[in-house]
LUMPA-490996 format. One record per residue (C-alpha): residue number from 1; x, y, z. Coordinates in pm, 1 decimal. Example, Ala and Ser with C-alpha at 12.3 -4.5 7.8 and 13.67 -1.06 7.14 Angstrom:
% LUMPA-490996
    n        xx        yy        zz
    1    1230.0    -450.0     780.0
    2    1367.0    -106.0     714.0
% end
This chain:
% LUMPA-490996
    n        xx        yy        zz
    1   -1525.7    -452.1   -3867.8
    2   -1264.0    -244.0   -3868.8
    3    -885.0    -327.0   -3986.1
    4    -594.0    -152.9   -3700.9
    5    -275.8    -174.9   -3599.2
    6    -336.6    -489.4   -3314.8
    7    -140.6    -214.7   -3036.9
    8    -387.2      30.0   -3150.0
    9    -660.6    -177.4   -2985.7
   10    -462.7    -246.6   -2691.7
   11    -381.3     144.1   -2648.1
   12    -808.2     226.6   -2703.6
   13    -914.6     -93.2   -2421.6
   14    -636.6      40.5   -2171.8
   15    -856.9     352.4   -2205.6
   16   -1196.1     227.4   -2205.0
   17   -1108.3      62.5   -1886.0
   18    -980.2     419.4   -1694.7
   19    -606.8     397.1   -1778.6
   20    -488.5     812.9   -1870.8
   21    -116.4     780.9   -1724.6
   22     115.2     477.7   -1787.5
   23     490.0     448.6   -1626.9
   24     739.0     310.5   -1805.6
   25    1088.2     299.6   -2007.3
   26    1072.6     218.8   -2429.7
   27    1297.6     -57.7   -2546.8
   28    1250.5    -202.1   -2925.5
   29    1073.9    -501.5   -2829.3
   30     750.8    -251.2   -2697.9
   31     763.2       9.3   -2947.9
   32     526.9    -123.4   -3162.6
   33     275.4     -19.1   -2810.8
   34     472.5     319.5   -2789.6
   35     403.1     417.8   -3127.1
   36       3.3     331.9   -3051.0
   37       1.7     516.7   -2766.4
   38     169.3     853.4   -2986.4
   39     -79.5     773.8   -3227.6
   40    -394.3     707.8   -3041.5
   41    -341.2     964.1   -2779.6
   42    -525.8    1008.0   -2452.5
   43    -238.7     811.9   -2222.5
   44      -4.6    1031.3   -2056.9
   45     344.3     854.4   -1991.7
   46     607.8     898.3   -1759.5
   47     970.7     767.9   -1860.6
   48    1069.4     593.9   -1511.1
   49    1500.6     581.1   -1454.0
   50    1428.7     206.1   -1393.6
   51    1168.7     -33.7   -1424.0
   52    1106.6     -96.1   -1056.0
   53    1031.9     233.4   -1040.3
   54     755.9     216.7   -1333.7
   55     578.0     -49.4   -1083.2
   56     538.4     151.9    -779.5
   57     430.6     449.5    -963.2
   58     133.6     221.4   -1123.4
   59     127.6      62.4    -780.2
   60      72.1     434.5    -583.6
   61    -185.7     543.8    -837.5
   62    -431.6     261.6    -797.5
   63    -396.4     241.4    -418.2
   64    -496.4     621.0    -456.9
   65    -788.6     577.7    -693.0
   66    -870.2     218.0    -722.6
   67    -768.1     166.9   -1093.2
   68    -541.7     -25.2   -1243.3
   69    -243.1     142.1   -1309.5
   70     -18.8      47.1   -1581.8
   71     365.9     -26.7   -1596.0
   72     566.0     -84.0   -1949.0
   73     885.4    -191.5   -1981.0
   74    1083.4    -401.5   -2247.6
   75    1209.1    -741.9   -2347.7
   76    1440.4    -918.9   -2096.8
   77    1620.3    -712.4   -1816.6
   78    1332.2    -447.9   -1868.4
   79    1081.1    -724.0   -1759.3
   80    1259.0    -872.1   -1492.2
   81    1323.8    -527.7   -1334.1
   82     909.2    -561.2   -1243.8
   83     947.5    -830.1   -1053.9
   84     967.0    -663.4    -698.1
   85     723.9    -452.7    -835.1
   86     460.6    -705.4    -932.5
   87     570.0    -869.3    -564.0
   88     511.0    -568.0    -402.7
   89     136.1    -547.3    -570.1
   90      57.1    -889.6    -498.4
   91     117.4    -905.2    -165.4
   92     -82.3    -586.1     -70.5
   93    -382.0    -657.5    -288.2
   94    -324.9    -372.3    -552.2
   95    -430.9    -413.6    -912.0
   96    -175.5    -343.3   -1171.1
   97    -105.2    -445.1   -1559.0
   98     252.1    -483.5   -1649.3
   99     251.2    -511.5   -1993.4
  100     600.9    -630.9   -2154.9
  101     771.9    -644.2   -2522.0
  102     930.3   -1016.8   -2606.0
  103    1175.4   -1126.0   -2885.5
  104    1027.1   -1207.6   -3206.3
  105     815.6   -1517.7   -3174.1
  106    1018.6   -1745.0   -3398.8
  107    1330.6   -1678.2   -3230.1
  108    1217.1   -1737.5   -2898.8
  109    1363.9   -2102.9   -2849.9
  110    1699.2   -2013.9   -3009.0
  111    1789.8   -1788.6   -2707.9
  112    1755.6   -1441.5   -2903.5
  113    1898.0   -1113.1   -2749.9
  114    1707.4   -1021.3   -2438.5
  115    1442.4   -1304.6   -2471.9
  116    1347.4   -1406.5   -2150.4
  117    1041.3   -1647.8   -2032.3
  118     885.5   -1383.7   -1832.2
  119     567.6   -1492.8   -1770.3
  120     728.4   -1835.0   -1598.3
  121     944.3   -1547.2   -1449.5
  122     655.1   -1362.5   -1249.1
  123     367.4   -1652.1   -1240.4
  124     448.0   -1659.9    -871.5
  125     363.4   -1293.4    -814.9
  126      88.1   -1239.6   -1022.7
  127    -280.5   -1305.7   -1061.2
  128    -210.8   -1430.5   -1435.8
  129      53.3   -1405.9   -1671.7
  130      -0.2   -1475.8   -2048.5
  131     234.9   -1429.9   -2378.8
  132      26.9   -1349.8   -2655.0
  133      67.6   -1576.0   -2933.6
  134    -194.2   -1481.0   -3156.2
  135    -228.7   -1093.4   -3277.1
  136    -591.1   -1123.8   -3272.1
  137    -611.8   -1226.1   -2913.2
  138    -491.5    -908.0   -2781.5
  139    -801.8    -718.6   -2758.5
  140    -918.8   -1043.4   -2557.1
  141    -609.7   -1062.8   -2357.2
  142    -636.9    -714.2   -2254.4
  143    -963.1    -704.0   -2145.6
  144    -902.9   -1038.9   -1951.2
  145    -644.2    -884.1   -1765.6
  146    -862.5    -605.8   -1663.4
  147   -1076.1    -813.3   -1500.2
  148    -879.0   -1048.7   -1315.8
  149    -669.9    -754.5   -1214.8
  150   -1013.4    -615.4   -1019.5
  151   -1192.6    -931.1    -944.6
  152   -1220.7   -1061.6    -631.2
  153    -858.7   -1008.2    -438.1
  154    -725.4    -710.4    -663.7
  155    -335.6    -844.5    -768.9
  156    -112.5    -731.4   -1081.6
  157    -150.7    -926.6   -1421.7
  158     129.9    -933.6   -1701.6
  159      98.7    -946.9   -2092.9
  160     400.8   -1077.5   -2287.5
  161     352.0    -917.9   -2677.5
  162     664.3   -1061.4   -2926.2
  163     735.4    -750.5   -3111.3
  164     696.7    -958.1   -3443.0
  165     242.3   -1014.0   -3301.4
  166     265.3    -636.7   -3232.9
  167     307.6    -526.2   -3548.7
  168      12.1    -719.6   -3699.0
  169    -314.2    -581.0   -3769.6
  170    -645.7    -705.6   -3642.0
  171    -983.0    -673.3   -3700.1
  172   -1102.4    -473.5   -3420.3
  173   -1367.7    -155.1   -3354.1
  174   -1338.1      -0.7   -3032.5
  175   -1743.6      88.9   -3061.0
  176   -1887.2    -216.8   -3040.2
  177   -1660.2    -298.5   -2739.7
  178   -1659.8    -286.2   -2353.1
  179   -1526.7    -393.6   -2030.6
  180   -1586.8    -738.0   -1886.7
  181   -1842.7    -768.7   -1628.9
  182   -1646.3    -778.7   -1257.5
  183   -1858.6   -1013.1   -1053.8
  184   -1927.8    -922.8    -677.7
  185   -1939.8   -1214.6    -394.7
  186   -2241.5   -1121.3    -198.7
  187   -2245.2   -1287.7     159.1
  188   -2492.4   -1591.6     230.9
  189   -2749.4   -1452.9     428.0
  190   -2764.4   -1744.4     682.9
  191   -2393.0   -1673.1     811.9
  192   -2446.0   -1334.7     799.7
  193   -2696.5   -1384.9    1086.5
  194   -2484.2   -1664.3    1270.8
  195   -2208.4   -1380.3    1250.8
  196   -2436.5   -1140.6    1400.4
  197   -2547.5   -1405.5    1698.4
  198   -2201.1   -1470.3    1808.1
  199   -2087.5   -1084.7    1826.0
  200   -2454.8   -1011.4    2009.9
  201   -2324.1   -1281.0    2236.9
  202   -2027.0   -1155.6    2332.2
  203   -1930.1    -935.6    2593.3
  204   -1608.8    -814.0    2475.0
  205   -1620.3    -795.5    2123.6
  206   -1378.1    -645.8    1871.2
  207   -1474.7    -559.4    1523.3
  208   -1074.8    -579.4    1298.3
  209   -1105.3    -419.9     968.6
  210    -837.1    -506.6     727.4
  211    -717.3    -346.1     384.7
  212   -1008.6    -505.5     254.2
  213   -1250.8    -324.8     361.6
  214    -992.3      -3.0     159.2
  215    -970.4    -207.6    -143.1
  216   -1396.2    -288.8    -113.8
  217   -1466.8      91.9     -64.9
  218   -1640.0     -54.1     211.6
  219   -1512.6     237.0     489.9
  220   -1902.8     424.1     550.5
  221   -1986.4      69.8     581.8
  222   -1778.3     -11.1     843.5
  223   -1820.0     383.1     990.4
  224   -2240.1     252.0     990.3
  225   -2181.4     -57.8    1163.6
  226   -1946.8      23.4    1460.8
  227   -2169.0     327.5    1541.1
  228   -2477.7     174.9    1528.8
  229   -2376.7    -136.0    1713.5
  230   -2169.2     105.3    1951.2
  231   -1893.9    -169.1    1891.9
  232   -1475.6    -122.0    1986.0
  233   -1278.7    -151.8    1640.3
  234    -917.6    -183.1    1557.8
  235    -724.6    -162.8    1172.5
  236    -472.9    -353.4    1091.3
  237    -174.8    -141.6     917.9
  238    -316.2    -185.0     593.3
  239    -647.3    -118.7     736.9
  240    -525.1     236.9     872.3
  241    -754.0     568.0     790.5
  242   -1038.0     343.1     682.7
  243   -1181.9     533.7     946.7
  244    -991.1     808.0    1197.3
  245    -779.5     718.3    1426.2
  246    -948.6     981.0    1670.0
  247   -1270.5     814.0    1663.1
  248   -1404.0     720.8    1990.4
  249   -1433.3     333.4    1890.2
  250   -1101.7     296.2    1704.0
  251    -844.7      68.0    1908.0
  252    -533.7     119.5    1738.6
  253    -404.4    -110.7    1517.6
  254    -309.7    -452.5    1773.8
  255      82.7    -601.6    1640.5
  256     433.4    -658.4    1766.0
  257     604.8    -374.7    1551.8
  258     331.9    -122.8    1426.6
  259      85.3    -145.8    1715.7
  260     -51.3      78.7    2010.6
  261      -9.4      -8.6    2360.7
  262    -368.6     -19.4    2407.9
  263    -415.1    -170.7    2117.3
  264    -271.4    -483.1    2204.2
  265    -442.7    -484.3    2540.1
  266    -787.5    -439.0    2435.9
  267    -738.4    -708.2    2184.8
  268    -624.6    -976.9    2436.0
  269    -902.9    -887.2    2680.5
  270   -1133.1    -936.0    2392.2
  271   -1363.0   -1248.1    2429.8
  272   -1455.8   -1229.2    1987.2
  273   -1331.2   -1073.5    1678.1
  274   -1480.3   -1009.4    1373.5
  275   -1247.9    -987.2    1096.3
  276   -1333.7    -837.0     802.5
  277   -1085.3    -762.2     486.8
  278    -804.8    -898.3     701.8
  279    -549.0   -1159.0     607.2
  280    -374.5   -1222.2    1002.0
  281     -43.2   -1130.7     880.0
  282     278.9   -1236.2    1141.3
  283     315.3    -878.1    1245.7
  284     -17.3    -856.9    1354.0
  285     -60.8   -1212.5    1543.5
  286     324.4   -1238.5    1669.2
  287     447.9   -1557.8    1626.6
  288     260.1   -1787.2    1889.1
  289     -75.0   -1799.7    1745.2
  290    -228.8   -1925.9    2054.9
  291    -155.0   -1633.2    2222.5
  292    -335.6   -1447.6    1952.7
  293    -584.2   -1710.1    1910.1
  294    -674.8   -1715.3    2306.0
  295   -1000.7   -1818.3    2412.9
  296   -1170.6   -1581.6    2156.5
  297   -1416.7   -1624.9    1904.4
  298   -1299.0   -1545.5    1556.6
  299   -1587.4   -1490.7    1264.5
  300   -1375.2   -1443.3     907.1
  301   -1504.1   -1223.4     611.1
  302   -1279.6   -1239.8     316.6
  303   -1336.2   -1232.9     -50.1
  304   -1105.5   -1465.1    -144.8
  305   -1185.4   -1846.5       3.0
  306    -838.5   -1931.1      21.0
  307    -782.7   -1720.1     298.8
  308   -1044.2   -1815.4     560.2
  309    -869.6   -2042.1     789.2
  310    -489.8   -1999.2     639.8
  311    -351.1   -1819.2     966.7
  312    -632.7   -1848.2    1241.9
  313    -927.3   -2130.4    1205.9
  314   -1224.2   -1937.4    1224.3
  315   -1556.4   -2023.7    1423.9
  316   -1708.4   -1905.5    1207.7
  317   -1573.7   -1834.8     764.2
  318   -1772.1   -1612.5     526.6
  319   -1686.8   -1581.8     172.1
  320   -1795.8   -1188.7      72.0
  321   -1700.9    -864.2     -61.4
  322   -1638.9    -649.5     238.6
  323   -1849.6    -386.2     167.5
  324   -2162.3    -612.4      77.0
  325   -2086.9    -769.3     382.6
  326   -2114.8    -520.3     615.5
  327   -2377.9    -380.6     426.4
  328   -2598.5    -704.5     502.4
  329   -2469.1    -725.1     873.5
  330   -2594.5    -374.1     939.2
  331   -2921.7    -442.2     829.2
  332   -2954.5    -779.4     986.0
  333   -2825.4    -580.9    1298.2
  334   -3155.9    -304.1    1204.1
  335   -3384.2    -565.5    1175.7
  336   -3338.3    -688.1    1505.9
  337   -3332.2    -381.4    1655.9
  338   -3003.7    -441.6    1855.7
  339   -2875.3     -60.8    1796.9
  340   -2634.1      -0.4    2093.2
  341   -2635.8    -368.4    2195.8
  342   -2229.9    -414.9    2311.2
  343   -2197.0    -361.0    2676.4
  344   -2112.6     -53.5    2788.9
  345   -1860.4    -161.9    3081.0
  346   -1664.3    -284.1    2717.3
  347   -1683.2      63.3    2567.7
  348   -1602.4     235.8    2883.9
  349   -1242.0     -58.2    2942.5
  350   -1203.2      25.7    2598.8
  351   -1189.2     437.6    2637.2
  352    -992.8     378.9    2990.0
  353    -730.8     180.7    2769.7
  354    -722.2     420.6    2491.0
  355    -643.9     716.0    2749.1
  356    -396.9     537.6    2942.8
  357    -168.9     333.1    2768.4
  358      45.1     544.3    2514.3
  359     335.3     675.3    2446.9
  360     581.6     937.7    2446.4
  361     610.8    1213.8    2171.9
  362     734.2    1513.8    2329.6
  363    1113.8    1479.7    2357.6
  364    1333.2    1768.7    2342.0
  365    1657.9    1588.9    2298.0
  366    1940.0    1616.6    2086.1
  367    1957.1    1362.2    1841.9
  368    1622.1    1410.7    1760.7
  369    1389.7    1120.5    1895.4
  370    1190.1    1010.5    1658.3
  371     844.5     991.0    1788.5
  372     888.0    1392.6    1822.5
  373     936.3    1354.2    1455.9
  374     549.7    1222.4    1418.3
  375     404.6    1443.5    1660.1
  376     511.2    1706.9    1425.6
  377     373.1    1523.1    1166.7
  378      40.4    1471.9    1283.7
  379      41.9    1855.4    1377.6
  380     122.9    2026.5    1058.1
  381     -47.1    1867.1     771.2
  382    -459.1    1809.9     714.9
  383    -666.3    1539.3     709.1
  384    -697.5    1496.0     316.9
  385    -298.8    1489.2     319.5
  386    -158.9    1159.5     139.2
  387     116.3     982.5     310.4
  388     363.5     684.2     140.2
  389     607.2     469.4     356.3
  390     803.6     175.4     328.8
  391     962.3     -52.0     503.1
  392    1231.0     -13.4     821.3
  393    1220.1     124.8    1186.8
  394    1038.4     436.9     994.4
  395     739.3     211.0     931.6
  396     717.4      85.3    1271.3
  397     738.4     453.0    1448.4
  398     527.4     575.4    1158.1
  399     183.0     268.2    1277.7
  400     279.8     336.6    1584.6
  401     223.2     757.0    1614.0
  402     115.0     873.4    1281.1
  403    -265.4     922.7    1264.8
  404    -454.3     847.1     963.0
  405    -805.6    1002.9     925.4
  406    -898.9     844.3     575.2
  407    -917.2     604.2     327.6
  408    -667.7     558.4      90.1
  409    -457.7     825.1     278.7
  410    -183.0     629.4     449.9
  411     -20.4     406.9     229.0
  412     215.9     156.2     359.0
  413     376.5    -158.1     189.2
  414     262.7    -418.8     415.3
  415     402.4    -749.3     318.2
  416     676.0    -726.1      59.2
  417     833.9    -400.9     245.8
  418    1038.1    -327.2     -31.8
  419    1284.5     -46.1       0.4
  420    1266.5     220.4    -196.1
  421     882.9     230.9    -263.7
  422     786.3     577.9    -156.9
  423     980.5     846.0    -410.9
  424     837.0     664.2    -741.5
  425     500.7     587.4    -528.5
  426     475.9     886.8    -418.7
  427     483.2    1021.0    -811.0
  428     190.8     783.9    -877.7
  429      -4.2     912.0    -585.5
  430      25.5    1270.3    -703.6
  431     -52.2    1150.2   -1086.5
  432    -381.6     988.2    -926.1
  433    -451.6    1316.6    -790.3
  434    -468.2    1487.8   -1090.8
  435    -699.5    1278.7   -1297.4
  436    -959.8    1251.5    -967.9
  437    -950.0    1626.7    -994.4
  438    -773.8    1721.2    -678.7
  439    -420.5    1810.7    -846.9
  440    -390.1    2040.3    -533.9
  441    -390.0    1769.9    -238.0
  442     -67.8    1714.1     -89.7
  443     155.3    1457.7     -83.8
  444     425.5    1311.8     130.7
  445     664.3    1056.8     159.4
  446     843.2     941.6     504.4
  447    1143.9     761.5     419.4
  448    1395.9     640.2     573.0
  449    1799.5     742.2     441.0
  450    1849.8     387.9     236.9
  451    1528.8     338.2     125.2
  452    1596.6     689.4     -18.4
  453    1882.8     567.4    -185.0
  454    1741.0     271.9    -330.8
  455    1497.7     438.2    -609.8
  456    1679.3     775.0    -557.4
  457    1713.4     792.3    -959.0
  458    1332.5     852.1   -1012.1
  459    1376.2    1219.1    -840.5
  460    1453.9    1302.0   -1180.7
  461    1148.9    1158.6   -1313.0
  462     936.8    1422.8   -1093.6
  463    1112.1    1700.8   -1139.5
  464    1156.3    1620.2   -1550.0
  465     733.0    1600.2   -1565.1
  466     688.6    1853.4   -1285.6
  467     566.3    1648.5    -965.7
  468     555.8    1842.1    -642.5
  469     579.3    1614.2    -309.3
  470     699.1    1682.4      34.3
  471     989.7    1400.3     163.8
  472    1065.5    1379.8     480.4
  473    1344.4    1134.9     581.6
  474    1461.8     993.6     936.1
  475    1824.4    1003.9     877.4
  476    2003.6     721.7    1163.1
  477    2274.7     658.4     914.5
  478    2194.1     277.4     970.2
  479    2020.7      -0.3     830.6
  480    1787.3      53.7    1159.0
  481    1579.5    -231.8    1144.7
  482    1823.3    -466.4    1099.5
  483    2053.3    -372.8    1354.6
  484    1723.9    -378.0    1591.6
  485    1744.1    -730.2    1436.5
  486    2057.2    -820.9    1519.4
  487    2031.4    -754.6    1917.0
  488    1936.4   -1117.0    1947.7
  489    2193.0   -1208.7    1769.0
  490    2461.6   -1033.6    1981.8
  491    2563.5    -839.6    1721.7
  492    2607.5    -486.0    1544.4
  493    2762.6    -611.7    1232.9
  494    2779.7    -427.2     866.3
  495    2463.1    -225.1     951.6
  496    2692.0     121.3    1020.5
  497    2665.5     359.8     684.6
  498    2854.3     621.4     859.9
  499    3111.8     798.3     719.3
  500    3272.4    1147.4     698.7
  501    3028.9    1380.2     886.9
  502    2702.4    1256.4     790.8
  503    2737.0    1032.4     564.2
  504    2568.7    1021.2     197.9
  505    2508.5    1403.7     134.4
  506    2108.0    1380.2      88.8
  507    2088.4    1736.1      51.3
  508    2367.8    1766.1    -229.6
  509    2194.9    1435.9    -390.0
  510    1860.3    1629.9    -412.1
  511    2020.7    1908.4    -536.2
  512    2176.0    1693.0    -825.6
  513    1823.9    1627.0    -941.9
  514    1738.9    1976.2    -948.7
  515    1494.8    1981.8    -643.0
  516    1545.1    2150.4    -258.5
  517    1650.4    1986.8      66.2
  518    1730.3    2056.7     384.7
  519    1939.8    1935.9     707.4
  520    1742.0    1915.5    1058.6
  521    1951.1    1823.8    1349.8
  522    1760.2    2068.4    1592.8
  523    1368.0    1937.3    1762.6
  524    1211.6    2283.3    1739.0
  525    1395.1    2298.1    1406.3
  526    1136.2    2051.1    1246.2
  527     805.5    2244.9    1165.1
  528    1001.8    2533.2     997.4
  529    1181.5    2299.4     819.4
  530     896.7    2082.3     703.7
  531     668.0    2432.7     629.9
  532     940.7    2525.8     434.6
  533     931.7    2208.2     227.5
  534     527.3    2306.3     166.0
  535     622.8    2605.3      18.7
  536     900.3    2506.7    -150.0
  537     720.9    2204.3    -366.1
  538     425.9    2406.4    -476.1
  539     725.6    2707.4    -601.0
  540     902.0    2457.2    -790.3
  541     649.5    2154.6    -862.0
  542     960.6    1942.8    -761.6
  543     994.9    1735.6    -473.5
  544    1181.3    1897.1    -150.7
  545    1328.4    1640.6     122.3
  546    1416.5    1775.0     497.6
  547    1625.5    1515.1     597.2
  548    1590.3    1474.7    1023.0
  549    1895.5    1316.2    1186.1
  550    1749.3    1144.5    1442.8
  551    1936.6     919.2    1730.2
  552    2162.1     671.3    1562.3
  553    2109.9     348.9    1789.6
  554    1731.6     374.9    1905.7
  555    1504.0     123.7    1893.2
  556    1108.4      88.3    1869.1
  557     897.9     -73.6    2077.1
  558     843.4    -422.1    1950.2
  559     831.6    -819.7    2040.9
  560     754.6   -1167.6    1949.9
  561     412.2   -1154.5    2083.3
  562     155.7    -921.5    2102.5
  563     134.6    -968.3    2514.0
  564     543.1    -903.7    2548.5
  565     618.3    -576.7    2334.9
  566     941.2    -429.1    2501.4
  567     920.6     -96.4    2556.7
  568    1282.7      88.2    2475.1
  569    1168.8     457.7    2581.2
  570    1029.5     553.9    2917.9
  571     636.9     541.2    2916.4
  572     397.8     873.7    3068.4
% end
């Protein structure tokens, strides 16, 4: 066996198991890994401006590629600046390794500089958190963390190394080792057919296809099923682009924020849902579940047993990998012969809805309006473009009028909502690109103007390592969503960021970091603007914002319940 520096072997398993880029910012306590990965080679890192920032880069290069992507930061402050990070990844299902230096072992319980009990810190928001206490269980550790990062519901995992273990040597040979075995939860066959008897015995059923069925690579799957069985489908937001939003059977995405009109009404005229991948979040249900829950049938696929039954009590709970799932369905469905079987008066309400009940995109008005904003969205850029958005009134226009055609293309924090998410994500998303050989593919973030702000430092990380992306921002000058918020509260308090003419200068702040913006205040201004931005990105492999200054005090549709979204705009 051979003798090696202990960080050595951890640098040599993060590449066995698909890791070429990591994100993070050196400290002393994780230079012993540094100096590995100099020596070792075969890791590409980025030096993030903060340690948030390393997170969502890791976080948008596995949602883009289905890795584990890989965040380092230091001892203390540098490990508790992962936390909304590791939140972030938890809640939307996305594996990630945070791997963090500690204190020197001995010192730990004498309160030594920047020594911290970080894994107590982030047990909450992680799949598993471990300090290393041994140098010769890294190797162990490491490939632990792999798997329980991928297994099952993906999440983030965290390794604490004291810098004192990291400097050891172990006994270690990269040859004779190899990735744990992932295992994959196949469905029992005898629900699988009960599953198949209640949606054959419905009249109005509604297949709802969750970010599961992203994370399970499960989308032909779904695309087989729905045709076959000529079955209506809806996404939920983290669901969206697992197939096209154009596609004849896709209902929208039902919700009280980020939700289609006839979306919602399809769902509630629905007599049985099949959910598959989907975890019945409270901006999908609303908040009275028995309006959700109506009358209807409800069969549950997840992969993870702790979620069947936590929102909505199924009928009917099936414990599976998506994909497998559907798989098995499909051919249960074959076997039968019931190709076509949903009622056709359903596909026909369904289409009727889908036609009918929209909204408006195609204002003209000055402030800009923002739905016009999306319409130009979904007009200029392709199908294989990838899209990262955050959190705020942004988000909500964005599932309401943005069309997604594919998986993995429309990225959206969907629980934590954490502002500030989509410049560093956006840098992992292009990263991801490169290493699955499409360094070409376009990216774009939609941000809103204090999410911007938030993670605004990490500009300089793309332009420093030469990462072309396309921002556009909906500039209100407000904290929109929360003054939306505060309407039932009576009041428009401390939510106004206006000052001087517009504001923060985003355009001057872009220019600080040595990348191109412009200003937008005109509708048929937009598309040259955002053509421009194209251009411009792929000139200076830099990012380029055009900042849109849309109507200060608008609101989007939204509610309490899915059957009493308020319309704020008049309808066509």
């Amino acid at each position: 066996m051979i003798n090696m520096p202990a960080m050595h072997a951890a640098v040599h398993i993060m590449k066995d198991e698909g890791v070429d880029i990591a994100f993070g910012c050196p400290g002393a306590a994780i230079l012993p890994l540094y100096q590995a990965m100099e020596a070792v080679g075969g890791i590409e890192h980025l030096v993030v401006r903060h340690e948030e920032g390393a997170t969502h880069m890791a976080d948008g290069w596995a949602r883009t590629n289905g890795k584990v992507g890989v965040a380092l930061a230091t001892s203390g402050p540098g490990g508790t600046n992962l936390v909304t990070g590791l939140y972030t990844a938890f809640a939307d299902s996305v594996p990630m390794l945070c791997v963090t230096g500690q204190a020197v072992s001995t010192k730990l319980h004498q309160e030594a500089f920047q020594a911290v009990d970080i894994v107590e810190i982030v047990r909450p928001v992680t799949k598993w958190a471990v300090q290393i206490k041994e140098a010769a269980q890294i190797p162990w550790a490491f490939r632990e963390a792999f798997r329980i990062a991928r297994q099952g519901r993906p999440g983030p995992v965290l390794i604490d190394i004291p810098v004192d273990i990291a400097r050891r040597e172990i006994r270690y040979d990269p040859a004779l080792d190899a990735p744990l075995p992932v295992p994959v939860v196949a469905p029992h066959p005898p629900r699988v057919e009960a599953a198949l008897d209640l949606l054959l015995a419905a009249d109005r059923p509604l297949v709802l296809a969750g970010g599961g069925v992203i994370l399970a690579e499960a989308a032909a799957e779904l695309r087989a099923l729905v045709e076959y069985l000529r079955v209506p489908f809806q996404v939920t937001l983290m669901g969206k682009g697992a197939v096209e939003d154009d596609h004849e059977l896709n209902m929208g995405t039902t919700g009280i924020q980020t939700s289609q009109r006839y979306a919602n009404a399809s769902f509630l005229e629905a007599d049985f849902v099949l959910a598959v991948g989907a975890r019945f979040g409270d901006r999908h249900t609303g908040a009275d579940l028995g309006v959700y829950r109506g009358g209807r049938t409800f069969v549950q696929v997840d992969v993870e047993p702790g979620q069947l039954g936590r929102v909505v009590e199924p009928d009917l709970g099936i414990v599976s990998d998506a994909r497998l799932f559907l798989a098995a369905l499909l051919e249960a469905a074959r076997r039968r012969g019931t190709g076509a079987a949903v009622p056709a008066a359903w596909r026909e309400r369904c289409r009727h809805l889908k036609r009918t009940l929209l909204r408006r995109e195609d204002f003209d008005t000055v402030p800009i309006k923002a739905p016009r904003v999306y319409r130009e969205i979904n007009e200029i850029f392709g199908e294989d473009t990838y899209f990262v958005t955050a959190i705020g009134l942004y988000q909500i226009w964005g599932g309401q009028h943005q069309k997604a055609h594919r998986p993995r293309h429309y990225q959206v924090c969907g629980q934590a909502g954490p502002l500030g998410w989509e410049i560093p994500a956006a840098i992992g998303v292009k990263k991801a690109l490169r290493s699955l050989g499409r360094p070409d593919a376009e990216v774009v973030g939609i941000v809103g103007d204090y999410s911007f702000q938030y993670t605004v430092e990490e500009l300089a990380v793309a332009a420093q390592y030469d990462v072309p992306y396309v921002l556009i921002m909906l500039n209100n000058e407000y904290l929109g969503l929360i003054r939306q918020a505060s309407i039932g509260y009576g009041m428009n308090y401390q939510v106004d960021l206006h000052y001087d003419e517009t504001g923060t200068d985003n355009v001057a702040v872009m220019r600080a970091y040595g990348c191109s913006a412009r200003r937008v205040v005109e509708p048929g201004d937009i598309r040259p603007a955002v053509e421009w931005a194209r251009k411009e990105a792929v000139a200076t492999s830099r990012p380029v914002l055009v900042e849109i200054m849309i109507e200060r005090e608008a609101n989007t549709p939204h509610g309490t319940d899915i059957d009493a979204v308020r319309e704020y705009e008049p309808l066509p």
